[in-house]
C-alpha positions in Angstrom: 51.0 -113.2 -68.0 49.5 -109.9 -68.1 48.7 -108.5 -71.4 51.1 -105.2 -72.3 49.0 -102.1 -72.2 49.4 -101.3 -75.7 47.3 -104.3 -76.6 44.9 -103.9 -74.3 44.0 -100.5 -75.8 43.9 -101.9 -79.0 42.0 -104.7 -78.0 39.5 -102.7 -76.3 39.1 -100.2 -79.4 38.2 -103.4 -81.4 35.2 -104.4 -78.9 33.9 -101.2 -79.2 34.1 -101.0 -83.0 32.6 -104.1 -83.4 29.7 -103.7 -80.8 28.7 -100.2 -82.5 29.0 -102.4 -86.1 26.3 -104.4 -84.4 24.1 -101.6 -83.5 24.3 -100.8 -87.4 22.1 -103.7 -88.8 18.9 -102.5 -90.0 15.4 -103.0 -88.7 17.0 -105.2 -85.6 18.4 -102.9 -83.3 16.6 -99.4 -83.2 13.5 -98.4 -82.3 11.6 -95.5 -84.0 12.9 -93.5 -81.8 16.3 -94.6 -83.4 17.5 -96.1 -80.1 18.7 -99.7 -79.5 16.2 -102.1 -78.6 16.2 -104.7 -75.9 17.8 -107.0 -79.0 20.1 -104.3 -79.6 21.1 -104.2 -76.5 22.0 -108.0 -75.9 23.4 -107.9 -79.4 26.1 -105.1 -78.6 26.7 -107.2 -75.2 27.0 -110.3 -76.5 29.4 -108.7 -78.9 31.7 -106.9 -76.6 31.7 -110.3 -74.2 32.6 -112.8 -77.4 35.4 -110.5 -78.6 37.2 -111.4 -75.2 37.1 -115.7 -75.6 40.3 -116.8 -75.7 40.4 -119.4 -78.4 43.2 -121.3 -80.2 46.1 -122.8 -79.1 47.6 -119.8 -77.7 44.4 -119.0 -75.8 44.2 -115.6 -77.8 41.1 -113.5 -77.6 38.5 -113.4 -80.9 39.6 -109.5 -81.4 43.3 -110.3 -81.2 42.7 -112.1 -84.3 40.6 -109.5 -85.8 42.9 -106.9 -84.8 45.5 -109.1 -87.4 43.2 -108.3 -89.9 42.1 -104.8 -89.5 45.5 -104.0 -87.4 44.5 -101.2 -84.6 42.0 -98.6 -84.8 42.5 -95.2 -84.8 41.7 -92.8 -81.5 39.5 -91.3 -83.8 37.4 -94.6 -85.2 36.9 -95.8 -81.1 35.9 -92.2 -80.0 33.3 -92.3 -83.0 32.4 -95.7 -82.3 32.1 -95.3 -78.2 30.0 -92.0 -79.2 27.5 -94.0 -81.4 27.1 -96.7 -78.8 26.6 -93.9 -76.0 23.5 -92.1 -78.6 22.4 -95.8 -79.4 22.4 -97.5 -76.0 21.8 -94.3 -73.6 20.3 -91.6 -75.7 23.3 -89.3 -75.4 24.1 -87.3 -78.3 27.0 -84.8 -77.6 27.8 -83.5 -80.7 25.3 -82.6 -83.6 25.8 -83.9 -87.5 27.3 -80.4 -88.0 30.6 -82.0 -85.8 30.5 -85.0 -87.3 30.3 -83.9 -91.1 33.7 -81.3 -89.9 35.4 -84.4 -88.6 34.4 -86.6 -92.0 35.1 -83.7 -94.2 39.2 -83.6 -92.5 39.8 -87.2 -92.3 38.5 -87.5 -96.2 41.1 -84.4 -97.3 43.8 -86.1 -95.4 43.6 -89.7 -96.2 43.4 -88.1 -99.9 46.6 -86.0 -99.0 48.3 -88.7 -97.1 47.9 -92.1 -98.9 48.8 -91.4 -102.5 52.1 -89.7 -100.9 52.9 -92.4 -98.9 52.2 -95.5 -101.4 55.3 -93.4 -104.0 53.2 -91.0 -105.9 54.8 -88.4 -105.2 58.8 -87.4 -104.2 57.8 -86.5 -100.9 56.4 -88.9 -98.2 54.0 -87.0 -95.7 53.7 -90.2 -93.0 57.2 -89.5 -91.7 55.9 -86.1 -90.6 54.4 -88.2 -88.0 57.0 -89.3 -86.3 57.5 -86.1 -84.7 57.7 -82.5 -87.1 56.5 -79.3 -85.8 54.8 -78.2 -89.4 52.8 -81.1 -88.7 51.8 -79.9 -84.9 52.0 -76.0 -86.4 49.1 -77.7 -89.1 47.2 -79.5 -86.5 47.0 -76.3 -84.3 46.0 -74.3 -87.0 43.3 -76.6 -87.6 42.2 -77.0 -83.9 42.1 -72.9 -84.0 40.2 -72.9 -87.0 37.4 -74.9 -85.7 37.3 -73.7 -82.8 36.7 -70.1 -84.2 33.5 -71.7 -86.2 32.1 -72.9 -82.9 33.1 -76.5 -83.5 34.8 -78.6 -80.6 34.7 -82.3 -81.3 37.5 -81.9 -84.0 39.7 -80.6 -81.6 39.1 -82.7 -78.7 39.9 -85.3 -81.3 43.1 -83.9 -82.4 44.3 -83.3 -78.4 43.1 -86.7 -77.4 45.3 -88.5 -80.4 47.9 -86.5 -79.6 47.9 -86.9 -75.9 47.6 -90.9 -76.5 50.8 -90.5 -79.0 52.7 -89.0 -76.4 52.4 -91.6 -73.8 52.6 -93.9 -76.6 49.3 -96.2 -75.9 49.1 -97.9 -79.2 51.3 -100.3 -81.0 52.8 -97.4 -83.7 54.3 -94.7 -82.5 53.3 -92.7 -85.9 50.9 -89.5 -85.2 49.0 -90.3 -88.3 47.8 -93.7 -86.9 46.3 -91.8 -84.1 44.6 -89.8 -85.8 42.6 -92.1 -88.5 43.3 -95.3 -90.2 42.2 -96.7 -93.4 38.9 -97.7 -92.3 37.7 -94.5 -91.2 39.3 -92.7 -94.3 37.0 -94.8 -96.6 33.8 -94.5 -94.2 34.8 -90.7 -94.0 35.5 -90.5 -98.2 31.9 -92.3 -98.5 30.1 -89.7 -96.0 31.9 -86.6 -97.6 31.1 -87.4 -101.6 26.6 -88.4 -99.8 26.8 -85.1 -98.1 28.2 -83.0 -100.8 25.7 -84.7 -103.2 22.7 -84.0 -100.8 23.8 -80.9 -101.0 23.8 -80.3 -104.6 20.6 -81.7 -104.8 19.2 -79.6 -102.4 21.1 -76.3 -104.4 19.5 -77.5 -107.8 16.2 -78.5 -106.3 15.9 -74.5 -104.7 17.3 -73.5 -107.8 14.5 -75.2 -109.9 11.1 -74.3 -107.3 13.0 -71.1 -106.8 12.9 -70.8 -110.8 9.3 -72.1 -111.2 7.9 -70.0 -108.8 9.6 -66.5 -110.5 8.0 -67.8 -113.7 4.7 -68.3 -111.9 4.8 -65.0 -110.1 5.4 -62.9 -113.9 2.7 -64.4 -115.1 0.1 -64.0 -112.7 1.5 -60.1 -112.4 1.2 -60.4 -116.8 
């Protein structure tokens, strides 16, 4: 019997997860260039081809067991992931860090807005907002608008693709949030914000310091 479709996108969003995971071990996959090597390249394959045997005695595929693990993966996570296997395998970078650090920077701020809410730390619970509530589409445009005035589009193409896959209801929950990031990516994004943001202190104190040194240089040459 044919597989429902809502499976079959979740499935398929766990291939691609895993094969980019693949393309993330160190010193076997890239090239200087920072492109997959031929090993790379059977590696991701071999990947997305073992995630489909059936095995056990319901004949089940690997990732339907691995989806009962990790449960499905956002729009968001399989777009990032698909993207990272297209600059890996193809050399085709669409967006620049600048798009990625926006997207990072939003999924950290809402996983911290969303989760403690919904675990009972507060008296109101933000994940039924999902379900349909037009602050939550009024907050969403807002954002798309936002970034969209500071010249960044991969956010919103994001946003419209989760929300276009909600409506026609392509994944198991029928909660927007899901859509949009899932636990997962809200830790890989919490990780990437708090490196970035200390990169960029470093580099503030570092200025400030050679910025410093040379004034103190410069008054005592012109002494």
């Amino acid at each position: 019997m044919f597989p429902p479709l809502t499976d079959l996108v979740a499935l398929a969003g766990i291939a691609l997860v895993a094969c980019a995971v693949c393309l993330r071990l160190p010193r076997l996959t890239f090239n200087n260039a920072g492109q997959a090597n031929a090993k790379g390249r059977w590696l991701a394959s071999l990947c997305f081809v073992v995630m489909w045997i059936p095995v056990g005695a319901q004949q089940l595929p690997i990732a339907a067991f691995v989806r009962g693990v990790t449960s499905d993966f956002s729009v968001s996570l399989v777009v990032l992931a698909a993207l990272n296997l297209a600059s890996r395998l193809f050399a085709l970078k669409l967006f620049d860090r600048r798009e990625y650090q926006a997207v990072f920077y939003l999924v950290a701020a809402a996983a911290l807005f969303l989760y403690p809410l919904a675990l009972g730390w507060g008296d109101w619970d933000a994940y039924r907002m999902g379900w349909g509530s037009a602050g939550m589409w009024a907050g969403l445009l807002s954002v798309c608008v936002v970034c969209w005035v500071a010249g960044l589009r991969f956010v919103p193409l994001l946003i419209g693709l989760a929300m276009a896959l909600w409506t026609a209801q392509l994944m198991e929950s029928t909660n927007l949030w899901d859509y949009l990031f899932d636990p997962w990516l809200a830790v890989a994004a919490i990780f990437k914000s708090v490196a970035a943001g200390a990169t960029q202190l470093r580099g503030r104190l570092f200025r400030k310091r050679t910025g410093g040194a040379i004034d103190s240089l410069g008054s005592s040459r012109s002494g």
